[in-house]
C-alpha positions, -999 to +999 in steps of 0.1 A: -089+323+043-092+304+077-064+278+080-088+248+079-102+259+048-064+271+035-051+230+041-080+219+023-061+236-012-047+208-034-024+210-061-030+230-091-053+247-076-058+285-077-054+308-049-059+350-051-032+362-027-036+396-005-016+422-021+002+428+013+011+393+013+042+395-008+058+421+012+066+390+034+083+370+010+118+385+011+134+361-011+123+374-046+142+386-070+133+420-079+122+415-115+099+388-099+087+407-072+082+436-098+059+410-118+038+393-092+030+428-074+012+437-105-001+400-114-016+399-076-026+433-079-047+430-111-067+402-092-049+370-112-046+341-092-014+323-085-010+282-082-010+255-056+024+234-055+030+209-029+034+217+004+067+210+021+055+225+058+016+221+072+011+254+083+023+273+054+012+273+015+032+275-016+026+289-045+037+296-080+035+306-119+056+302-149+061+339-159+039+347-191+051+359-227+077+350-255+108+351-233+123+320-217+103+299-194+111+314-155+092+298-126+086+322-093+077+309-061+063+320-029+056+309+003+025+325+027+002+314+056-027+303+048-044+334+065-026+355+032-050+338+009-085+355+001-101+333-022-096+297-041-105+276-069-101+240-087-083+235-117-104+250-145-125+228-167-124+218-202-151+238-213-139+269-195-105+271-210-111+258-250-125+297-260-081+301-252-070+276-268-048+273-303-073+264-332-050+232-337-057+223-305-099+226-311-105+189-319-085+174-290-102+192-265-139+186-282-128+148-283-117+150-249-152+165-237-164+137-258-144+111-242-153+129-206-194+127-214-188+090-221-167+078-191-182+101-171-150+120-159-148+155-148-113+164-170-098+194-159-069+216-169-038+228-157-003+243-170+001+271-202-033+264-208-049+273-175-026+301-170-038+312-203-074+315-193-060+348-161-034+362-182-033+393-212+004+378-222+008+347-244+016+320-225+007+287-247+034+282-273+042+259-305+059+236-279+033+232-250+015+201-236-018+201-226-018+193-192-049+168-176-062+162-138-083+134-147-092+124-111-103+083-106-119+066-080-100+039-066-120+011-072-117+023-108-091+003-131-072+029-150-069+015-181-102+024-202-092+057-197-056+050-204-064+033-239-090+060-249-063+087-243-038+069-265-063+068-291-073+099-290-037+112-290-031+088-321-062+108-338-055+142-326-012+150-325-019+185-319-011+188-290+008+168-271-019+154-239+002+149-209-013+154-171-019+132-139-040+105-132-050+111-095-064+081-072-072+093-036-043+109-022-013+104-046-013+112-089+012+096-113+019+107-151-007+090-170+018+082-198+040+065-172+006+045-162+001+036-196+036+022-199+035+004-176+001-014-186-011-042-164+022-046-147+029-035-110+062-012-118+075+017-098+063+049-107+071+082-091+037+097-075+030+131-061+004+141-032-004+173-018+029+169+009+051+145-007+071+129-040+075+088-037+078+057-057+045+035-056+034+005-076-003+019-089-009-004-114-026-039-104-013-034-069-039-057-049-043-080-072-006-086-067-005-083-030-033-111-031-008-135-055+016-129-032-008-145+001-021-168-019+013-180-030+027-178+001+004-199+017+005-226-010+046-224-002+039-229+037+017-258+029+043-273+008+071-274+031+086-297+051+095-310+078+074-286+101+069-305+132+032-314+136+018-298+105+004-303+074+022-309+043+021-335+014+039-359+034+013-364+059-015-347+077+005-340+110-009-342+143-040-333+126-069-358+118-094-333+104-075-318+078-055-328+049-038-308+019-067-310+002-083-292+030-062-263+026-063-264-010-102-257-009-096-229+019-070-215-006-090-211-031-121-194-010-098-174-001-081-156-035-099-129-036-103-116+002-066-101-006-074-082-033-104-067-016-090-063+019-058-044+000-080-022-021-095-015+016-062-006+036-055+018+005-091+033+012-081+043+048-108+019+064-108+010+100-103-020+118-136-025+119-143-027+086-111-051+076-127-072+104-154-076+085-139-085+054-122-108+073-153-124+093-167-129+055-132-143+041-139-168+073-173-177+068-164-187+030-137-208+038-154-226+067-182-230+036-154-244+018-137-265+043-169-280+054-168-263+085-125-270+091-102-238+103-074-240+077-067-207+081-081-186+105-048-168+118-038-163+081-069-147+071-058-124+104-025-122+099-020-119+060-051-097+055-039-069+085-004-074+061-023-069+029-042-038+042-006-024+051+004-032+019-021-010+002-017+017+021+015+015+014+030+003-019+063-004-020+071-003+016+098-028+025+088-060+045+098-050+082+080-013+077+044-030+064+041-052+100+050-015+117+022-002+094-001-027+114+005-015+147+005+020+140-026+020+117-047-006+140-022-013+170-049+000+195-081-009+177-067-047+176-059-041+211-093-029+219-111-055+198-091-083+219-100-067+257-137-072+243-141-100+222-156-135+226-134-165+235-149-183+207-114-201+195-093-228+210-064-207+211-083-174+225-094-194+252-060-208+263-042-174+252-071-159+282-063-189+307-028-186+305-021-149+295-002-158+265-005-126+237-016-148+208-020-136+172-037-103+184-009-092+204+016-100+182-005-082+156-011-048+177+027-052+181+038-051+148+047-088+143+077-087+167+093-123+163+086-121+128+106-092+126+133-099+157+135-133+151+117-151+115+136-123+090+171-123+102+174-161+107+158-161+067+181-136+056+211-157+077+203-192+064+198-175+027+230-160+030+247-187+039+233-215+020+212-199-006+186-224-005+147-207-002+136-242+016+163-243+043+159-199+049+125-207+051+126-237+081+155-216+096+129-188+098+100-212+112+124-230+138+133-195+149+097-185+156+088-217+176+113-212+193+099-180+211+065-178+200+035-180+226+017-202+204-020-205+217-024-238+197+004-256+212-007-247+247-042-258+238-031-289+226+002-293+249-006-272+279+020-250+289+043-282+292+040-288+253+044-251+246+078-251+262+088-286+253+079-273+215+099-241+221+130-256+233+125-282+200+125-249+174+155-233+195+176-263+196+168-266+152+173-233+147+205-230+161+228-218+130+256-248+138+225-272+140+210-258+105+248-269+094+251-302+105+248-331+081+223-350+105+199-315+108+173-330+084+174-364+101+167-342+131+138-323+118+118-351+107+122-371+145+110-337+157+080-341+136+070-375+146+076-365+183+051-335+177+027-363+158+030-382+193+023-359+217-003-347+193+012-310+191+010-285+158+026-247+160-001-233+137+009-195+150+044-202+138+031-216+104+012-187+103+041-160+111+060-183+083+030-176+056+037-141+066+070-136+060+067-156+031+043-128+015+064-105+023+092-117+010+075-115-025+066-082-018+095-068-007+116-046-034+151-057-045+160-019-037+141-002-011+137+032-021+120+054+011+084+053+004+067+076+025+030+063+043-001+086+040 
């Protein structure tokens, strides 16, 4: 088999080895070797297991017969393998099956018909269909691929199978729900319900923990949320909040409240599409629709253009990669889109305040700190969170310490539109002076903060990017894990 076709084997398939090909593996044991010579030879296929290397394939079977249970394993190029097939279907393998078993499999064909689901088989069952020797005992499961698209909740299918199982004991229905790329136990996924738990998941190359369950709808809570918190706060020089408007005449908290809602489900969506592999094309244009419905909303006021950026290039991160801790999903960013962002930028229209100051002036602006990876976020927003929540274990003061610390470097476009470069740097020096971690001490700080707003209210100034990046870290704050196991990225 050519090695395109060879890496194009999943697991649980079935793959009919050369004969010559074992003489390669020189690690079997000679009882093994004695076994799988004559398996091989007899023309009986062998299984796919997960690959640990991409230019080799491994294989395996549970020996046959009454004896105790003795997995072999080999390891051959891809070139070794003459022919393949999927896991075998329901139909094929219920002429092998134990009469108990006769009812759960006609109810599972049942159950397949109705939700139209192509069930197939793997484990003692399968092996049963290629082998003379017994190999389905009193104590076996029957194992299930039951493969879902993933725009397709799991839990129909979930429900139906604990039903069924309830129904039909004999036997015991275990097997994987597989979504795209990765498969989890679909007794773990019933388990765990509607919540969004850690479950261990297997692809073709790799073992990790993933949240499966309700994943984008809780990535979009967690914008959402975090956006309601960053409207909330204060002080924030120049901004928003429910004290006052800010330097901003157009826009109150209602505004944003109306925006927030638009806005609830663009998450969700924009999530379910960073899972699906899409481009940056196409989470632009979620985004460019998130945009137009909450300038519908807003009455034609931009509450939230760099979040819908910002948060939604975050969101897509986040479901491509579950679990992921809060400084890996912005590196996500730049290594999924980096260049297309980059691209898109060198290209696009001026047709924003801040892209056409960010042009005059050569600041980076949201794209570039975007295509970057969010680096003051990371360098500067997280550690001075983590700092001022160490220190004084108070969310609100982490949070400004965070903000401060992001003005204070931040090429904000919007404060050198309103500003000019003078107001930039005037702002900059403002968030570095309040950031400071003897200032964030000091009994008159908060006095401080709130003349710093006023000031900004005077001079008509409003760091909207460093809101933004505070939204941001805000989200992922509330996605980030307690522990962080390693959770590898497709």
């Amino acid at each position: 088999m050519p090695p395109d076709a060879a890496a194009a084997l999943r697991r649980h398939h079935w793959a009919w080895l050369h004969p010559a090909a074992l003489a390669h593996c020189t690690d079997l044991d000679p009882a093994d070797r004695e076994f799988l010579e004559n398996w091989v030879g007899n023309g009986r296929p062998l299984v796919v297991a997960r690959r640990a290397e991409s230019h080799r394939l491994r294989l395996g079977l549970t020996r046959p017969g009454t004896g105790a249970r003795r997995r072999i394993g080999v390891t051959v190029a891809p070139e070794a393998v003459l022919r393949s097939m999927p896991p075998l279907s329901l139909a094929a393998v219920e002429p092998h099956a134990p009469q108990s078993w006769k009812p759960a499999l006609q109810r599972l064909q049942v159950l397949a018909a109705e939700q139209g689901l192509d069930i197939r088989v793997y484990g003692s069952l399968a092996l049963q269909y290629f082998s003379p020797w017994p190999c389905v005992r009193p104590d076996s499961d029957l194992d299930l691929l039951l493969e879902l698209d993933q725009a397709r909740p799991p839990q129909p299918l979930l429900e139906a199978l604990q039903a069924l199982q309830a129904d039909c004991p004999a036997p015991r229905i275990d097997g994987e729900v597989r979504r795209g790329e990765w498969a989890v136990p679909w007794r773990e996924l019933a388990r765990a319900g509607g919540r969004s738990g850690w479950l261990l998941a297997k692809s073709d190359t790799a073992v990790a923990l993933r949240r499966e369950p309700g994943w984008p709808a809780r990535v979009a809570r967690a914008a959402v949320r975090a956006l309601y918190q960053e409207l909330m706060l204060a002080p924030k020089p120049g901004l928003v909040s429910p004290v006052d408007n800010g330097a901003h005449e157009d826009m109150t908290p209602a505004t944003f409240f109306r925006s927030l809602f638009a806005l609830r489900r663009y998450f969700a969506r924009i999530a379910e599409a960073g899972a699906a592999g899409a481009s940056f094309a196409e989470l632009q244009a979620l985004g460019r629709a998130a945009e137009a419905r909450m300038l519908k909303a807003t009455g034609g006021i931009n509450a939230h253009r760099g979040a819908i950026f910002n948060l939604g290039l975050v969101a897509a991160a986040a479901g491509a990669c579950p679990g992921a801790d809060a400084r890996t999903l912005c590196l996500e960013v730049a290594q999924r889109w980096g260049q297309a962002i980059r691209d898109a930028a060198s290209s696009a229209p001026e047709d924003s305040h801040g892209r056409q100051v960010a042009a005059r002036h050569g600041l980076k602006g949201a794209r570039g700190q975007a295509a970057q990876g969010f680096p003051v976020l990371r360098e500067q927003g997280l550690p001075a969170f983590e700092e001022a929540l160490r220190t004084t274990g108070d969310a609100r003061r982490a949070s400004l310490a965070a903000f401060f610390a992001m003005m204070a470097v931040l090429d904000d476009s919007n404060l050198a539109w309103r500003g000019g470069m003078p107001g930039l740097r005037f702002a900059q020096s403002q968030g570095k002076a309040l950031a400071a971690p003897a200032a964030m001490q000091a009994p008159d700080w908060e006095a401080r903060a709130w003349q710093t707003h006023r000031t900004f209210v005077a001079r008509n100034l409003s760091p909207g990017g460093s809101a933004d990046l505070l939204a941001l870290l805000l989200m992922l704050r509330a996605l980030d894990p307690p522990l962080r196991p390693v959770t590898p990225c497709g």
